[in-house]
N, C-alpha and C positions, 0 to 999 in steps of 0.2 A: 504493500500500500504506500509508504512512504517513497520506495523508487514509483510509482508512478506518480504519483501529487509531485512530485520532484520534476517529472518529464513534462507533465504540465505547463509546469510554473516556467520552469526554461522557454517552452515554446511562447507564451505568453511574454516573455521577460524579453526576452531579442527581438523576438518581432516587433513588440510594442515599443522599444526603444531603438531601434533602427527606423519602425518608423515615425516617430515622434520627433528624434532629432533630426532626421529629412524633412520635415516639413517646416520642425522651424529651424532652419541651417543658416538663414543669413544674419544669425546672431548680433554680428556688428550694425546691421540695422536697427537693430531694437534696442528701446530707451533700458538705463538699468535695475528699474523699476518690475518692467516687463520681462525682461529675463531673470530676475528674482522672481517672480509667478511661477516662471515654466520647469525654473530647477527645481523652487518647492512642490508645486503638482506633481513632476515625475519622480520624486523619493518620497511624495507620500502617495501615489499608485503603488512603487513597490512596496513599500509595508503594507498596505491595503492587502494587494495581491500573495503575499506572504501569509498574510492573517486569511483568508477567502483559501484560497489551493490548498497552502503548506500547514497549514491549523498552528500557524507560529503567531501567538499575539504575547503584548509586553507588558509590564505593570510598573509604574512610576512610580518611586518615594524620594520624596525631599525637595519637591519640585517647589515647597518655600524656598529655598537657599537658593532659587537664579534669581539675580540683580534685576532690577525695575526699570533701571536706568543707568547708562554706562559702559565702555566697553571691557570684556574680560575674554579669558583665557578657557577654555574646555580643556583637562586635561582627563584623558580616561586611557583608560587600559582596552587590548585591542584583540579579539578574538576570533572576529569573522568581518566580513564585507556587511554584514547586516547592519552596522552600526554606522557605516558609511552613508546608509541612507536614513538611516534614521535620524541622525544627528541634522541634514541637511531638510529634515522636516520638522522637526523639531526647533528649529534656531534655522527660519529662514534668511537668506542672505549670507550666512557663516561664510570665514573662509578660512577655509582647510592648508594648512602647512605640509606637503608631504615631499616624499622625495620625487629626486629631478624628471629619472623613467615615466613614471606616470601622466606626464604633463604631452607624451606623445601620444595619447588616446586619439585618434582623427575624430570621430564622432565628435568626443566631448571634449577635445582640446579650447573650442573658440567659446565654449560656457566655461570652461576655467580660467584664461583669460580675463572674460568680461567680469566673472564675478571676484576675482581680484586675490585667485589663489596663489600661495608664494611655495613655491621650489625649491629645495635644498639637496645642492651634490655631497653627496654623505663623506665623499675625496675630498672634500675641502669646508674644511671644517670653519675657516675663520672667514672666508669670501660667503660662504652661507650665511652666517651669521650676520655679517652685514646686511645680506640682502632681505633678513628677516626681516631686520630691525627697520631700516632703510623703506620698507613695503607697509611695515605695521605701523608706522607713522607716519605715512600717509595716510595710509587708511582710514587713522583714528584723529584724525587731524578736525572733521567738518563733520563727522557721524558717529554713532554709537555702531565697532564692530564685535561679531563674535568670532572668535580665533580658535577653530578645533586642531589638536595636537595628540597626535599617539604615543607618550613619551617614552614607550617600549622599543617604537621604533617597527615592530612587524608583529604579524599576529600571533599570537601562544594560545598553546591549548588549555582549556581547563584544566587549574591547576598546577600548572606549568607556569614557573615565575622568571621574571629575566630584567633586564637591566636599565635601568631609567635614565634615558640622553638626558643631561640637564641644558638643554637648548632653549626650552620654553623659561627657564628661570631669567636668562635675559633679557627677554622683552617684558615680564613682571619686575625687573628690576632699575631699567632702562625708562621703561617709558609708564610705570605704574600702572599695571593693570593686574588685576585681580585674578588668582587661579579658582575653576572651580571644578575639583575632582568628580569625578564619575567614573561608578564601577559597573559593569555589567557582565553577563553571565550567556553571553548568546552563540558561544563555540559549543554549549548543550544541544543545542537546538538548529541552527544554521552554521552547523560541521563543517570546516575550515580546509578545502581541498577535496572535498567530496561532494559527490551530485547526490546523494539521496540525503535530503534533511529529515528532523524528527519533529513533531507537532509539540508544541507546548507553551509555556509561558516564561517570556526575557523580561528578570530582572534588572530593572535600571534603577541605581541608589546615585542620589546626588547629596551630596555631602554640602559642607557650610563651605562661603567664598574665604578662600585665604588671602589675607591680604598685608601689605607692609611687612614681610618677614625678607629681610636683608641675607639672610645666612642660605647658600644653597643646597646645604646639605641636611638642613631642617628640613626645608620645603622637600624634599626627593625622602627623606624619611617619613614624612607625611603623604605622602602619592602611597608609597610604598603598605603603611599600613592600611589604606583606603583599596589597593587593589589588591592584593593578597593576605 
């Protein structure tokens, strides 16, 4: 049962995002308000469509602790693709920090672009960093943004613990903004490297905003006790 809801969901899943993003491909056309629409409609179709096929739905707590106003930091721990889209329905507009590869998607390269995601060569470590910092104050310059960050770095299995890049402590250090940890549980459920997923319910805990702590190895022991 679960490989077919699984073969389902795929066909649904590509098709409907080949052709969603063919239709709206002239990206640079559209105001950025409007491509803010289109990115949050298609990551919340796929949780939709995850919850509908895959019997995968999520449950919220601490959804007090996000800011009302302001920009900050998402830092969470990373276990499948699932979070990829949730996070980008959840905190419409975000923009995602990830590494350099990713940024060749054709499809979705000119929605990452417009919506003002920053790329980091993991080879170079100090030209990244600029270019974080350098992107994220723009960003935060005329607008309230939210900044999603895998501090892991790539995804681990349940239970499976590993090393926390302290790259996002710069731009809370730098440019004062606010970390707010999230842990979630969705490598149970949307299996990491495997097409047959399993029905059930992703826990998503959000924790209290950290904020003004100087020392980075408080803050990375704090991630640290919040994801495993």
């Amino acid at each position: 049962m679960n490989f077919f809801r699984s073969f389902i969901f795929y066909i649904f899943f590509y098709f409907g995002t080949v052709c969603f993003f063919l239709t709206f491909s002239p990206v640079q056309l559209f105001s950025y308000k409007f491509v803010v629409y289109l990115s949050n409609l298609w990551t919340r179709s796929v949780i939709k469509l995850s919850k509908i096929i895959l019997g995968i739905d999520y449950f919220i707590s601490g959804l007090e602790n996000i800011p009302k106003e302001g920009s900050f930091i998402v830092a969470s721990n990373h276990q499948s693709a699932w979070e990829t889209f949730f996070f980008g329905s959840l905190f419409p507009g975000s923009v995602y920090i990830l590494k350099d590869e990713l940024k060749q998607i054709p499809i979705l390269r000119g929605y990452f672009n417009r919506l003002g995601f920053i790329f980091v060569e993991r080879n170079k470590t100090f030209k990244s960093l600029k270019t974080v910092l350098r992107s994220a104050r723009r960003l935060t310059k005329n607008q309230k943004k939210v900044f999603v960050i895998f501090p892991e770095g790539t995804r681990l299995s349940p239970g499976e613990t590993g090393k926390i890049n302290p790259g996002f402590f710069a731009i809370h250090k730098f440019l004062k903004i606010p970390i707010l940890p999230i842990k979630l549980n969705s490598g149970d459920h949307w299996i990491n490297k495997k097409f047959s997923k399993k029905s059930g319910t992703i826990n998503v805990k959000i924790f209290p905003l950290i904020k003004n702590v100087s020392s980075k190895e408080k803050i990375i022991d704090i991630l640290k006790k919040s994801f495993y």
